[in-house]
C-alpha positions as CSV (number, residue, x, y, z in Angstrom):
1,X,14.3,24.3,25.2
2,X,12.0,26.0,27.8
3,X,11.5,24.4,31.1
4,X,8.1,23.1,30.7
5,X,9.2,20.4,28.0
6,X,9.8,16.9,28.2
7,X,12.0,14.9,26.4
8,X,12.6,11.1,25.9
9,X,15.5,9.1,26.3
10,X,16.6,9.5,23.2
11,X,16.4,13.2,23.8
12,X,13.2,13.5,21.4
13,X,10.7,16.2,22.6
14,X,6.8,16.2,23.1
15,X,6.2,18.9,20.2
16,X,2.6,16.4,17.9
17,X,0.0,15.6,19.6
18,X,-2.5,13.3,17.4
19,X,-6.4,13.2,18.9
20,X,-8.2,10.2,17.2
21,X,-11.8,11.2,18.1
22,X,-13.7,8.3,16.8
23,X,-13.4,5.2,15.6
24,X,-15.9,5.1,13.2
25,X,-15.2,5.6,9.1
26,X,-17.6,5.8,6.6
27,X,-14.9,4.6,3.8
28,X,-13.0,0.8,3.9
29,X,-9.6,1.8,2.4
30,X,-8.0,-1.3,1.9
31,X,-4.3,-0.3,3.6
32,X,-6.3,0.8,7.2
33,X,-10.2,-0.4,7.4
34,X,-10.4,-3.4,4.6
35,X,-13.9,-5.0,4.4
36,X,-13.5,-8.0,5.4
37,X,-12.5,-7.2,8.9
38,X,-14.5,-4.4,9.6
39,X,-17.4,-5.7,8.1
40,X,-21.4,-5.4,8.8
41,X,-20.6,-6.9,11.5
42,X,-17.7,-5.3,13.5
43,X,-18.6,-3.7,16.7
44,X,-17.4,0.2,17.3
45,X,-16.8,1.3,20.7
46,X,-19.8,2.6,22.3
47,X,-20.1,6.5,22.7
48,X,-19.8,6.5,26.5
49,X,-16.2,4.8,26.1
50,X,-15.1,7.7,24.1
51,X,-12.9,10.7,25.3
52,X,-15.9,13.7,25.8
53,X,-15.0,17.0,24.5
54,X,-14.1,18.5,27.9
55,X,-11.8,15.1,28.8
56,X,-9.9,15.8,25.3
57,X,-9.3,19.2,26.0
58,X,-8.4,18.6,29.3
59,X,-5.3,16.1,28.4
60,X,-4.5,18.8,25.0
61,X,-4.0,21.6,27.3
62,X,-1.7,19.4,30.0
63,X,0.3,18.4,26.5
64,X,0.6,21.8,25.9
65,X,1.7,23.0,28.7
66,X,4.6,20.2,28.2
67,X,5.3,21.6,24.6
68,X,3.2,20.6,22.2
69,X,3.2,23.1,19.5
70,X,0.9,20.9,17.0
71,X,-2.7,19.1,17.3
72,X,-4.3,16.9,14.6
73,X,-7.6,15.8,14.8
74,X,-8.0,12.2,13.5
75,X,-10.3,9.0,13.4
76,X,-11.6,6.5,11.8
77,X,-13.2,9.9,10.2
78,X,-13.0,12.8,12.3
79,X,-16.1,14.9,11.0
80,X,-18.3,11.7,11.9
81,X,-18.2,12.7,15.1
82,X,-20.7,14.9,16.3
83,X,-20.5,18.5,16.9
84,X,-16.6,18.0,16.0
85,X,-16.4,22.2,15.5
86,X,-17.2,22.5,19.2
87,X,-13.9,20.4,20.1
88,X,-12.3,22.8,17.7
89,X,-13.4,25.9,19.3
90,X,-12.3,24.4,22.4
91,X,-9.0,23.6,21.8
92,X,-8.3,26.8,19.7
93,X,-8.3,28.5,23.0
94,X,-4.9,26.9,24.3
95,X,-2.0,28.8,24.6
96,X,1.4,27.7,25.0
97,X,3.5,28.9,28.3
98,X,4.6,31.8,26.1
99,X,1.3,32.6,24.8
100,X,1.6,31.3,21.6
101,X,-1.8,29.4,20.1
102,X,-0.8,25.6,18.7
103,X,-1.2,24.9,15.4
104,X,-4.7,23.2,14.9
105,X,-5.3,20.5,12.1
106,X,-7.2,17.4,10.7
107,X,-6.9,14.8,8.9
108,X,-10.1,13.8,7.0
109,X,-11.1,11.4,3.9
110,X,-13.1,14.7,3.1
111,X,-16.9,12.9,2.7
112,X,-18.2,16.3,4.9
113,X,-15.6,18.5,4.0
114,X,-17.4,20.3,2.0
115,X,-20.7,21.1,4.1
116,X,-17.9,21.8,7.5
117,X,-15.2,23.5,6.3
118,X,-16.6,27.0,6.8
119,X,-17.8,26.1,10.2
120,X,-14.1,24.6,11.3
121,X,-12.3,27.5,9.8
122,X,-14.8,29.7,11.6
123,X,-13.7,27.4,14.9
124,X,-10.4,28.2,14.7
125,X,-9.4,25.1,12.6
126,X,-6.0,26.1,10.8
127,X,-5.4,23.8,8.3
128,X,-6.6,20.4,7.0
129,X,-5.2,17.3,5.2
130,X,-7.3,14.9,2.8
131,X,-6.8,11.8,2.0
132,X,-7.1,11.0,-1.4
133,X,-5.7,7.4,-2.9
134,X,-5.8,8.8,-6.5
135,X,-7.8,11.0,-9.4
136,X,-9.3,8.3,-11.5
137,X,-12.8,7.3,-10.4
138,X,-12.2,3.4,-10.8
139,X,-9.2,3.5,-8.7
140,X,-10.2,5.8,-5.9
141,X,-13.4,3.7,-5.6
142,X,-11.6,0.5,-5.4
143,X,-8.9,2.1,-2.7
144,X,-11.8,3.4,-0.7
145,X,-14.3,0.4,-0.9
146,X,-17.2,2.4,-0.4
147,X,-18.8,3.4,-3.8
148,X,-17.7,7.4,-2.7
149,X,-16.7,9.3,-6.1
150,X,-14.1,11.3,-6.6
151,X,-15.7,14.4,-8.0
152,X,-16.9,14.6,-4.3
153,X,-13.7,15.0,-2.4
154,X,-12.1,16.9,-5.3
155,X,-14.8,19.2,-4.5
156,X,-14.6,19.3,-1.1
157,X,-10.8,20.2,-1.5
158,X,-11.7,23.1,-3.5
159,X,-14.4,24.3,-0.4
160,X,-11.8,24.0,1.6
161,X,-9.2,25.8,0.1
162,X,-11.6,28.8,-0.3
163,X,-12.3,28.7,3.4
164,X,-8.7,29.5,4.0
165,X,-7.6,26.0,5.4
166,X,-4.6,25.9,4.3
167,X,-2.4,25.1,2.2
168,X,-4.3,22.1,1.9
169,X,-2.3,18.9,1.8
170,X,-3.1,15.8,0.0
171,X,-2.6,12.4,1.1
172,X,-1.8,9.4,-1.3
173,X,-1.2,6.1,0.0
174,X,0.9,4.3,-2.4
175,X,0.3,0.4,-2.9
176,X,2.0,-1.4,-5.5
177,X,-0.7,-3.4,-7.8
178,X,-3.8,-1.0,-6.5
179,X,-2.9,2.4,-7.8
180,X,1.2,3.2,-8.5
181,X,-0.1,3.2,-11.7
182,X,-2.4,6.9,-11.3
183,X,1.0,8.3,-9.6
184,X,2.1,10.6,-12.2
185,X,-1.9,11.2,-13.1
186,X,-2.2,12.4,-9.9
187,X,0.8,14.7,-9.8
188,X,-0.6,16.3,-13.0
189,X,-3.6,16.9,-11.4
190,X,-2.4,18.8,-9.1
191,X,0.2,20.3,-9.8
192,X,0.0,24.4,-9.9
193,X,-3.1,24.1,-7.8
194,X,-1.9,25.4,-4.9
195,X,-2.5,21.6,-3.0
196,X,0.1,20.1,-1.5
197,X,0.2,16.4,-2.7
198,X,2.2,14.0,-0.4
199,X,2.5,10.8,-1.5
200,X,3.1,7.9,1.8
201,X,4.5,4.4,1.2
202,X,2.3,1.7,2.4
203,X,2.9,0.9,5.9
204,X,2.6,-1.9,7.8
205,X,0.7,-0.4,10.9
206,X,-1.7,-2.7,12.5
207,X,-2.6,-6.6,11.2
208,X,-5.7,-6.5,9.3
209,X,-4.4,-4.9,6.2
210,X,-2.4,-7.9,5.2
211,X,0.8,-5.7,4.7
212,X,3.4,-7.3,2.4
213,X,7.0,-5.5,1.7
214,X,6.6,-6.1,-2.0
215,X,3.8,-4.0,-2.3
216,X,5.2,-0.6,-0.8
217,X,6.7,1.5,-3.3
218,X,9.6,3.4,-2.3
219,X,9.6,7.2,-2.0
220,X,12.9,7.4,-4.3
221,X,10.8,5.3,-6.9
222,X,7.6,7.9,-6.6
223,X,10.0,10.6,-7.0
224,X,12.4,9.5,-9.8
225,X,9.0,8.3,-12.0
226,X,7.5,11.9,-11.2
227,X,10.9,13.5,-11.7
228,X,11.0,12.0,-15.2
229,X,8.4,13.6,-16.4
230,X,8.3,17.2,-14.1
231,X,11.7,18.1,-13.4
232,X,11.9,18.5,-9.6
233,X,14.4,20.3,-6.6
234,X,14.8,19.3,-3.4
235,X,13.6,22.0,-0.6
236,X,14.6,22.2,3.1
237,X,12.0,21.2,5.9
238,X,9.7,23.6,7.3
239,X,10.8,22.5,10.5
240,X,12.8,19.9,12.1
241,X,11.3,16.3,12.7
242,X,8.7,16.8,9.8
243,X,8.1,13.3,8.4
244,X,7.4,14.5,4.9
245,X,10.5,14.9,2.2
246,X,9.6,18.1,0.6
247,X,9.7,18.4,-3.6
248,X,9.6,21.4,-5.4
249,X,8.4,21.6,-9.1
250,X,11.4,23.3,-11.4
251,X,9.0,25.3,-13.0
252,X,7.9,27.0,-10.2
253,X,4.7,25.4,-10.3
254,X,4.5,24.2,-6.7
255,X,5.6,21.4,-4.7
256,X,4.9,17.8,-3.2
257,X,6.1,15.5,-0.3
258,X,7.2,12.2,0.3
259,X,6.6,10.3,3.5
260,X,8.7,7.3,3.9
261,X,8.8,5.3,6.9
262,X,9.2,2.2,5.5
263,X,12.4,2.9,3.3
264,X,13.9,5.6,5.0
265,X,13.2,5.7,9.0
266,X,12.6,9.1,10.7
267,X,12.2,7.8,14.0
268,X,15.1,9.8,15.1
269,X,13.3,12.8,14.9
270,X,9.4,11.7,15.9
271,X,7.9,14.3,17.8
272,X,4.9,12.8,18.1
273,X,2.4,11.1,20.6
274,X,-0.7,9.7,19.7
275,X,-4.1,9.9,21.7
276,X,-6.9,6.8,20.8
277,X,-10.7,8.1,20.9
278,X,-11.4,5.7,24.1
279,X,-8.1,7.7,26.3
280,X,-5.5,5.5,25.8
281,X,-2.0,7.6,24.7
282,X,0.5,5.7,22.1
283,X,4.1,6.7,21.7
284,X,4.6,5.2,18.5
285,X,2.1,4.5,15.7
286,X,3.2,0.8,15.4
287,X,2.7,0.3,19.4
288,X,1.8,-2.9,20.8
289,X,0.0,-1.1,23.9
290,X,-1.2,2.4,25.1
291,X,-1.3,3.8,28.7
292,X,-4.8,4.4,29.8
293,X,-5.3,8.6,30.7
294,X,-9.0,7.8,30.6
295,X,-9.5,6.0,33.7
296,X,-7.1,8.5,35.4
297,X,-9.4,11.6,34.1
298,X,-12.2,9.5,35.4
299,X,-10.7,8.2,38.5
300,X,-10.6,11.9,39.9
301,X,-6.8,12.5,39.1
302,X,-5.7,16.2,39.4
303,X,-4.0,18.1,36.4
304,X,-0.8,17.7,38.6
305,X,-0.8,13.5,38.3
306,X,-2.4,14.1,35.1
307,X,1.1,16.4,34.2
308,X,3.3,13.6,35.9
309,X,2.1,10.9,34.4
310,X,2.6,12.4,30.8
311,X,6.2,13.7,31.8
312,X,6.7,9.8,33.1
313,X,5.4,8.5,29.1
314,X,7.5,10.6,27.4
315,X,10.2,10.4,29.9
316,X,10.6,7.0,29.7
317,X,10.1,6.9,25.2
318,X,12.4,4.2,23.7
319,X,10.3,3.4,20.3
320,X,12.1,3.5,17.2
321,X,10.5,0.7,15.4
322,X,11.0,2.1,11.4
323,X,14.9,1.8,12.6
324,X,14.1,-1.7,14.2
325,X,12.0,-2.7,11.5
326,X,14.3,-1.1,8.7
327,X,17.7,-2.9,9.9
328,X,15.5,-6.8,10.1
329,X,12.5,-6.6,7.9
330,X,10.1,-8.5,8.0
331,X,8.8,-8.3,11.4
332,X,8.4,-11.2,13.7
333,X,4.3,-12.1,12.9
334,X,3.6,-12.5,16.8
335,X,4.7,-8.9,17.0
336,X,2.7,-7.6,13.7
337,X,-0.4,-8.9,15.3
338,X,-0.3,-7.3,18.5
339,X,-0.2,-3.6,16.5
340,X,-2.6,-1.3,16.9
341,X,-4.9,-0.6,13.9
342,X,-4.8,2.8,11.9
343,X,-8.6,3.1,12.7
344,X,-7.9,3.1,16.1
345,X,-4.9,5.3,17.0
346,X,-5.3,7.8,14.1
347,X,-2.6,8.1,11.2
């Protein structure tokens, strides 16, 4: 480990950092943004709370310096905010203390996918990830709650992919009831495409999506239901602490993931730190409470207490709340509705 980096107390180091840059989604998937809270109605943060470009940058390139080897842009939906290739450009121009460049992704529901891609690549975007709750058109539109088609993103994954971002991964959140059904559908789909289809157990992040343990489908279900039908071989991790449980077709004809937080805990090897659109960092994605960098950017703080104060966060990192959760399920419902929403803090 090089001298710059920081690690928690459970000897974890600062390697992901996760930039939500808006709060704002077109789509109301019904495991992060359902309708009925985030209605006609619900108020967004107003554009002078958010991070600017220059602020974002700023705290990426102090994270940097502390390790991070890995940024993802997320939201709400990430290519809703404005000018969003500029941020890219931006922070394609950090370098780690040894010169390397971090790896540079997004996470998008892929509704202007198509009509950026090119642009982002052009950037210096490396790679992107779409989420995409299944292949059959009643389904997805259900999941997504916002009339979008699937031909659309399915479209936009093929743009992408012939931009050269990638290898394109594919995100399916599974919920039992909604669309566990389309699993081996979507596996079908994909499979010998050259995609990467993960698929995540519904988790219980925030309060509003009314999360229920029966309703998450375990990874080792997913798998032996996919497995039935084509063969598949484990395969090692690309590197250590990634969260998805990588597949391999026996065929040869490619490979999936499975992300299982709720059944299987990787807290242990978390990585990652979280950054919300409006400045405030998370250290876990099922945090009660984030520490405010924006009034310290805007208060006049120097890189130097901008520097300690990160190396204090992560210094100080005792979240392990899959274990916690894991070893007493369910949680305490004072606890569940203090979390942070999925809109806010980014996936």
């Amino acid at each position: 480990m090089d001298a710059t980096s920081i690690t928690d107390t459970f000897h974890r180091p600062l390697r992901d950092l996760r930039i939500s840059v808006t709060d704002r989604c077109n789509f109301r998937c019904v495991y992060c943004m359902p309708r009925e809270i985030f209605g006609r109605d619900y108020v967004f943060m107003p554009r002078e709370q958010l991070l600017t470009f220059e602020e974002i940058t700023r705290l990426a390139s102090i994270a940097v310096a502390h390790g991070v080897l890995k940024i993802r842009l997320t939201g709400g939906e990430p290519l809703l905010r404005k000018d969003i290739e500029e941020l890219v450009r931006m922070l394609a121009r950090l370098r780690t203390p040894d010169g390397r460049a971090p790896d540079l992704a997004m996470t998008t529901n892929g509704s202007v996918l198509a009509q950026k891609a090119l642009v982002l690549k052009d950037a210096g975007l490396n790679r992107v990830t779409v989420s995409l709750d299944s292949v059959r058109e009643e389904t997805f539109q259900a999941m997504n709650d916002a009339g979008y088609p699937v031909a659309k993103v399915l479209h936009a994954l093929d743009v992408a992919q012939a931009a050269g971002l990638g290898p394109v991964k594919i995100n399916m959140v599974v919920k039992r009831g909604q669309n566990d059904h389309d699993i081996i559908d979507t596996a079908r789909h994909f499979k010998g495409s050259g995609f990467i289809l993960r698929f995540i157990e519904y988790m219980d992040v925030g309060a509003s999506n009314g999360w229920k343990m029966d309703e998450v489908v375990p990874s080792a279900e997913v798998l032996a239901r996919i497995s039935a039908v084509f063969p598949l071989d484990p395969v090692a991790p690309n590197y250590p602490g990634e969260t998805s449980e990588r597949w391999r077709y026996r065929d040869g004809s490619g490979e999936i993931g499975v992300i299982s937080s709720v059944t299987q805990a990787f807290c242990r090897g978390c990585t990652r730190a979280r950054l919300s659109a409006d400045g405030k960092l998370f250290t876990c994605l099922f945090a009660t409470a984030g520490t405010d960098l924006r009034a310290l950017l805007r208060g006049g703080a120097s890189d130097a207490d901008l520097s300690a104060a990160l190396s204090a966060l992560w210094g100080g990192r005792a979240d392990r709340y899959s274990v916690l959760r894991s070893a007493n399920t369910p949680v305490a419902p004072d606890t569940a509705a203090r979390r942070i929403e999925m809109s806010y803090i980014g996936g």
